[in-house]
VOLUM-10265 format. One line per field, with one value per residue: residue in one letter; x, y, z of N, C-alpha, C in turn. Coordinates in steps of 0.2 Angstrom, whole numbers, plus 5000, padded with zeros to 4 digits. Atoms other than C-alpha are relative to their C-alpha. Last residue first. Example, Ala and Ser with C-alpha at 12.3 -4.5 7.8 and 13.67 -1.06 7.14 Angstrom:
// VOLUM-10265
r S,A
n.u 4996,5004
n.v 4994,4994
n.w 4999,5000
ca.u 5068,5062
ca.v 4995,4978
ca.w 5036,5039
c.u 4996,5004
c.v 5005,5006
c.w 5003,5000
***
This chain:
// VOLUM-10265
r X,X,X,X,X,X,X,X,X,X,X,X,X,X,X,X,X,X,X,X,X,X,X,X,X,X,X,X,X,X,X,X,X,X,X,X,X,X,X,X,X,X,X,X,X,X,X,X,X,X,X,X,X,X,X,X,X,X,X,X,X,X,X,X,X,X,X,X,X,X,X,X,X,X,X,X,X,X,X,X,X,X,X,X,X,X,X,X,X,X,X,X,X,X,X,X,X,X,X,X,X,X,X,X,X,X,X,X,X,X,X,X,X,X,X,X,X,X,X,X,X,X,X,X,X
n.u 4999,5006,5002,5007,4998,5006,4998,5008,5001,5006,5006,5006,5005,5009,5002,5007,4998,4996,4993,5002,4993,5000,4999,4994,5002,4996,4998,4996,4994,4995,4997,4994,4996,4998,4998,4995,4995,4994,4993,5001,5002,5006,5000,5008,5007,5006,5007,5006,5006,5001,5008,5002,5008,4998,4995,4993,4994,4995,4994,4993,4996,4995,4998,4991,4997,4999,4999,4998,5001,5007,5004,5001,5005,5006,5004,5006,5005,5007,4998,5000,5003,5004,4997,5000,5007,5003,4997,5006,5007,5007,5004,4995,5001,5007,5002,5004,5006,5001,5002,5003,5002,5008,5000,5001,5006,5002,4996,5005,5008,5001,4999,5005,5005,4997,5000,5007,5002,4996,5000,5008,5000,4997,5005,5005,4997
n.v 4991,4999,4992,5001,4990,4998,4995,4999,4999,4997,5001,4997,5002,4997,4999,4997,4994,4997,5002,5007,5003,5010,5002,5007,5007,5004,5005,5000,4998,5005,5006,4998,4999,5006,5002,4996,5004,5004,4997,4994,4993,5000,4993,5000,5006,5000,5002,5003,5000,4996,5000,4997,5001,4994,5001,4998,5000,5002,4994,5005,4996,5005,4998,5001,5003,5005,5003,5007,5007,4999,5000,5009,5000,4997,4992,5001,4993,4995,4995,4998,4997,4995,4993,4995,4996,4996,4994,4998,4997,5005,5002,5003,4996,4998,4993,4995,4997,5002,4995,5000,4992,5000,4994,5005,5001,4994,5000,5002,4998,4990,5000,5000,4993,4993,5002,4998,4994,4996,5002,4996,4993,4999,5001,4996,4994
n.w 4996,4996,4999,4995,4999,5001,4995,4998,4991,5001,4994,5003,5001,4999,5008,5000,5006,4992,5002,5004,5000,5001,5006,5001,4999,5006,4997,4998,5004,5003,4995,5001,5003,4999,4992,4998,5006,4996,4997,4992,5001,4998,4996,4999,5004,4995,5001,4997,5005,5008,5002,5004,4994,4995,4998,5001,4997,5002,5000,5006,5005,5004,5005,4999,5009,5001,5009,4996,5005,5000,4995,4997,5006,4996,5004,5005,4999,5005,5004,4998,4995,5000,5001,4994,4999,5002,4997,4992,5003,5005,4996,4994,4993,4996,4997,5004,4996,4996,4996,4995,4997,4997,4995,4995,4998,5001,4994,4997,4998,5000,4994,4993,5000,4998,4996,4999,5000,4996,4992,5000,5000,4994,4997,5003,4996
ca.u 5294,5292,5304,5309,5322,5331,5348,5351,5368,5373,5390,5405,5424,5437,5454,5464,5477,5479,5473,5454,5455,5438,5440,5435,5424,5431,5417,5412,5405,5393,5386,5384,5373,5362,5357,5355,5344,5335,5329,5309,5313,5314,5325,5327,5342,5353,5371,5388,5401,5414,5419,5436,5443,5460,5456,5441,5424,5412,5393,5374,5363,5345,5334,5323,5304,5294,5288,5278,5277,5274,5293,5302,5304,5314,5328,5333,5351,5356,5373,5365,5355,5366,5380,5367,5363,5380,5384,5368,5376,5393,5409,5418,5405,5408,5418,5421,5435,5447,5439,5448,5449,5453,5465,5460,5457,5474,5481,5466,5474,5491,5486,5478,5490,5505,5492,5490,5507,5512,5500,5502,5519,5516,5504,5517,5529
ca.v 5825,5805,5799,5780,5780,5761,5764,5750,5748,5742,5739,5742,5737,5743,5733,5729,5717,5700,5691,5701,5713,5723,5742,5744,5761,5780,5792,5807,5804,5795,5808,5818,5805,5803,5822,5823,5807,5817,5831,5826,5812,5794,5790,5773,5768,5786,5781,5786,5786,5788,5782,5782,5767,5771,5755,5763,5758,5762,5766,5759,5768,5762,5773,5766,5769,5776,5794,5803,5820,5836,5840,5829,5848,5855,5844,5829,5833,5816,5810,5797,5790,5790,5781,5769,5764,5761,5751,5739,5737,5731,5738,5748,5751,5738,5730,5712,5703,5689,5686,5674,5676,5658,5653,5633,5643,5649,5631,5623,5632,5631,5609,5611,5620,5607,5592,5599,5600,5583,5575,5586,5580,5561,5562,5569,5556
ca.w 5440,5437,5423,5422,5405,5402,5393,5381,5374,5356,5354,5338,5344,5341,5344,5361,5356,5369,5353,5353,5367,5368,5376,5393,5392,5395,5403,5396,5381,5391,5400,5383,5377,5391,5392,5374,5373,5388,5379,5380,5367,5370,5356,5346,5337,5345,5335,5341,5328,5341,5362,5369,5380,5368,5357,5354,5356,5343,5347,5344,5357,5361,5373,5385,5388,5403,5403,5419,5412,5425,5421,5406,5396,5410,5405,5420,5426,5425,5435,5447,5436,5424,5434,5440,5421,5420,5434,5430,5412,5415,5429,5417,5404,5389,5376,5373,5382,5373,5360,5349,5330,5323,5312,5303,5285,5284,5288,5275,5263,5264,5266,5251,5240,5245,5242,5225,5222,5228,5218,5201,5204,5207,5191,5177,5186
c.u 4993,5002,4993,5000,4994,4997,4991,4997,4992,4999,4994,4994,4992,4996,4993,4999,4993,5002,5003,5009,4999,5009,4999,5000,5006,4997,5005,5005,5004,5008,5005,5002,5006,5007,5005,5005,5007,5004,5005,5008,5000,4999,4993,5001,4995,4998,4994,4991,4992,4996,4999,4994,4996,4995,5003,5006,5005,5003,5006,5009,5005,5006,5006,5001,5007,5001,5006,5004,5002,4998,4992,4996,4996,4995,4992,4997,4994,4998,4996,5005,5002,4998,4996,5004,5001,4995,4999,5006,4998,4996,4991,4992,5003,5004,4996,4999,4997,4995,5002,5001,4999,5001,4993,5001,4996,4991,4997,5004,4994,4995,5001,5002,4995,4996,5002,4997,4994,4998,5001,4998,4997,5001,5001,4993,4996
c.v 5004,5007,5002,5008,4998,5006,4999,5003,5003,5000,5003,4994,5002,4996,5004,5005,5003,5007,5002,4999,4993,5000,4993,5001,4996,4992,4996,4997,5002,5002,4995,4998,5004,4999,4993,5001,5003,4996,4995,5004,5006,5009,4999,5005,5003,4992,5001,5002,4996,4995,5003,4999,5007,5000,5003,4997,4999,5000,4995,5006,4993,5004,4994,5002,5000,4997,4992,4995,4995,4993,4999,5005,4991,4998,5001,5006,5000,5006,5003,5008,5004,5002,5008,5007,5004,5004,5006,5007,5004,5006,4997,4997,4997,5006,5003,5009,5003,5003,4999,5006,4997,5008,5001,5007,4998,4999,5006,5002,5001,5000,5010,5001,4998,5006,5007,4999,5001,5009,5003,4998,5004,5008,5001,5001,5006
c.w 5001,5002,5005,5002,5007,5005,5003,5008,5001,5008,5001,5005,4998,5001,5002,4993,5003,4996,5004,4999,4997,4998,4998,4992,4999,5002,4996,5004,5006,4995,4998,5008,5001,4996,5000,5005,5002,4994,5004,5002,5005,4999,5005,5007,4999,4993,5004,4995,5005,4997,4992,4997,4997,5005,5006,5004,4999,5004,5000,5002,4998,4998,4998,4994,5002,4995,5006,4991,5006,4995,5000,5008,5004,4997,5003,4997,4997,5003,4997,4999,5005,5005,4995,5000,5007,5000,4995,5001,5006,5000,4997,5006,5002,5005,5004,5003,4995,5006,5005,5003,5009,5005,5000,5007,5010,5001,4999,5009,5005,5001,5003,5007,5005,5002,5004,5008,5002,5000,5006,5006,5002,5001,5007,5009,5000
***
């Protein structure tokens, strides 16, 4: 009787277990620029006021930003990774802070998300 119990109990515990185990996170969108990456980039380009200090330089590089999408399409705890210097980071930076992004939607719930975006810089003045 002792062994049918401890049976049944132990069956009980596993089955809990492996029901909590068996949930599953689904994404249903990730975060982004309205309209993806390419519509971004065009939206600097064709918002950039290029600082004075990028005159007479030719520069080529891409800056990296890490940042937090907000459930509200809001932007925080942004990150520069990898700077190209000459004032534009700054520039690129407070262009973005003006736009609202898609939020991600995990369970038909939009949640924070945390995204890495990659701005590439082509300067000829």
């Amino acid at each position: 009787m002792k062994n049918l119990i401890l049976i049944l109990a132990f069956t009980g515990i596993s089955y809990f277990s492996f029901a909590q185990v068996n949930q599953q996170v689904v994404v249903n969108q990730e975060a982004q620029f309205p309209g993806g990456d390419q519509a971004m980039v065009q939206y600097i380009y064709q918002n950039i006021k290029w600082p004075e200090a990028t005159k007479g330089n030719l520069i080529m590089d891409d800056i990296t930003i890490s940042l937090d999408v907000l459930p509200d399409s809001t932007i925080t705890n942004i990150v520069l990774l990898k700077k190209v210097g000459f004032g534009i980071d700054e520039v690129v930076l407070d262009l973005l802070k003006k736009i609202k992004f898609i939020p991600s939607v995990q369970n038909g719930t939009a949640v924070k998300m945390n995204i890495m975006i990659g701005v590439p810089i082509q300067v000829r003045n």
